[in-house]
N, C-alpha and C positions, 0 to 999 in steps of 0.2 A: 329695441322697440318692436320690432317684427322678425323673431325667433322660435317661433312655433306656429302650428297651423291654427286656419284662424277661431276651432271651434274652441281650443283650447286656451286662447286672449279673453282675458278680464276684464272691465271695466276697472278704471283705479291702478292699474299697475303702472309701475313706476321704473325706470330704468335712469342709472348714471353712468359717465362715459369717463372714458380716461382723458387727461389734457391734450391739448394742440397749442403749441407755441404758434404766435403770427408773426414771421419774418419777412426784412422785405422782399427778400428772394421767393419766398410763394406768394407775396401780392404782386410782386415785376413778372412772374411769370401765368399769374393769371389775368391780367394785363395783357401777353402777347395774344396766351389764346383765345381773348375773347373780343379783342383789341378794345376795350376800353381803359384806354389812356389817360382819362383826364388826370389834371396835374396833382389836383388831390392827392390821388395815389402815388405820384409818382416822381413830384417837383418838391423837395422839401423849403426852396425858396417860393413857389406860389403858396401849398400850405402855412405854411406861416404867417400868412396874413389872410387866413379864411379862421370862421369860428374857431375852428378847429386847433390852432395855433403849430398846428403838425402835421403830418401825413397818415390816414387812416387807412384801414384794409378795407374795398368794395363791400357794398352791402351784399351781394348778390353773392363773393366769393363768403361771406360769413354764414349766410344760408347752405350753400352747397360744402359749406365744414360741417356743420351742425349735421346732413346729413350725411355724410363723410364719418361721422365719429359715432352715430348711433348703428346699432347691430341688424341689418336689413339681410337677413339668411336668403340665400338665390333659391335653398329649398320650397321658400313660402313665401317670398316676395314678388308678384307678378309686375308692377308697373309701380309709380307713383301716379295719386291717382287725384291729388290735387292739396293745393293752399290757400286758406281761408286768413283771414286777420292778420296779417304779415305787418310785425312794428320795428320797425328802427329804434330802440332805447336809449342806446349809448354806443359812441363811434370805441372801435377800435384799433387801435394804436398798435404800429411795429414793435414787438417785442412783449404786447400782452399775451397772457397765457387761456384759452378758453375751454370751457366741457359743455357740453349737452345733459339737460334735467329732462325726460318724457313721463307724459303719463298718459293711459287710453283712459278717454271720454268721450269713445260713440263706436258703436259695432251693428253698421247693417251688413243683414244678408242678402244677397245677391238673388236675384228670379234662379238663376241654375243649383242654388242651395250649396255646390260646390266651392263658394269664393263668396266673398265678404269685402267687404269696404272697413278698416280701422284707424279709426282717425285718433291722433294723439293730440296734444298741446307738449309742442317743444319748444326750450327757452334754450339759449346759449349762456352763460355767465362767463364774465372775467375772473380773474382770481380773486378780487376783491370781493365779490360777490355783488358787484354790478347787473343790470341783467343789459344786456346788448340785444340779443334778439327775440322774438317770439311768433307764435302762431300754430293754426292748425293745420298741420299734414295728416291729411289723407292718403292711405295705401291700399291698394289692391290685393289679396290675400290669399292664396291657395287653402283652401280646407285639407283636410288627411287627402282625401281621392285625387288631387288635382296637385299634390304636391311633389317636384321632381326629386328623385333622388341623381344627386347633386355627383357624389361619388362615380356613379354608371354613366353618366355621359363624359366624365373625366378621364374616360378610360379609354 
């Protein structure tokens, strides 16, 4: 999604991601760290008897997968710089399999002309081709000038 600097981002481009399997060992553990326990996530006898008929993955940890699996280069990625339209679709379940669809539709430039704002619309899908999540993330962008090279301070 944010893999180049930002003078060089399209409107219309489109990136897909590789799979993320959802186990329940990365929903119990994002769980501890964020301590939202409910039992949803975590009681397969209180699920059971919610809509849901089973234990689903946190909305919030399926957001922070989605950005977790899209390509945010530390060369030209300054910050996230915000969420617009954020939808729940479809729960999912321990043992679904999910990718990230992005596409940029909106590129402002910044007063310093060096950095940009590029907002995408990213969906999560199941394998089924469900759509689970969506919305617009906004990111903060380095241009060429403003962009660190990543190597040189790894050094």
């Amino acid at each position: 999604m944010i893999s180049k600097a930002f003078e060089d981002i399209r409107i219309g481009e489109t990136s897909t991601t590789e799979w993320r399997s959802i186990t329940e060992d990365y929903v119990r553990c994002f769980a501890e760290i964020t301590w939202d326990r409910h039992p949803l996530h975590l009681n397969p006898a209180y699920a059971e008897r919610t809509r849901f008929g089973r234990q689903i993955a946190h909305g919030a940890l399926m957001v922070s997968t989605l950005l977790g699996l899209v390509d945010l280069h530390p060369a030209y990625l300054q910050c996230f710089y915000g969420l617009d339209q954020l939808r729940f679709h479809a729960p999912v379940y321990f043992g679904d399999r999910v990718h990230a669809v992005t596409e940029v539709v909106e590129l402002r430039v910044r007063s310093d002309s060096q950095t940009g704002v590029v907002t995408s619309k990213a969906s999560l899908f199941k394998e089924d081709g469900e759509l689970a999540v969506s919305g617009l993330f906004s990111f903060l962008v380095a241009g060429h000038a403003r962009a660190i090279d990543v190597e040189a301070v790894a050094r």
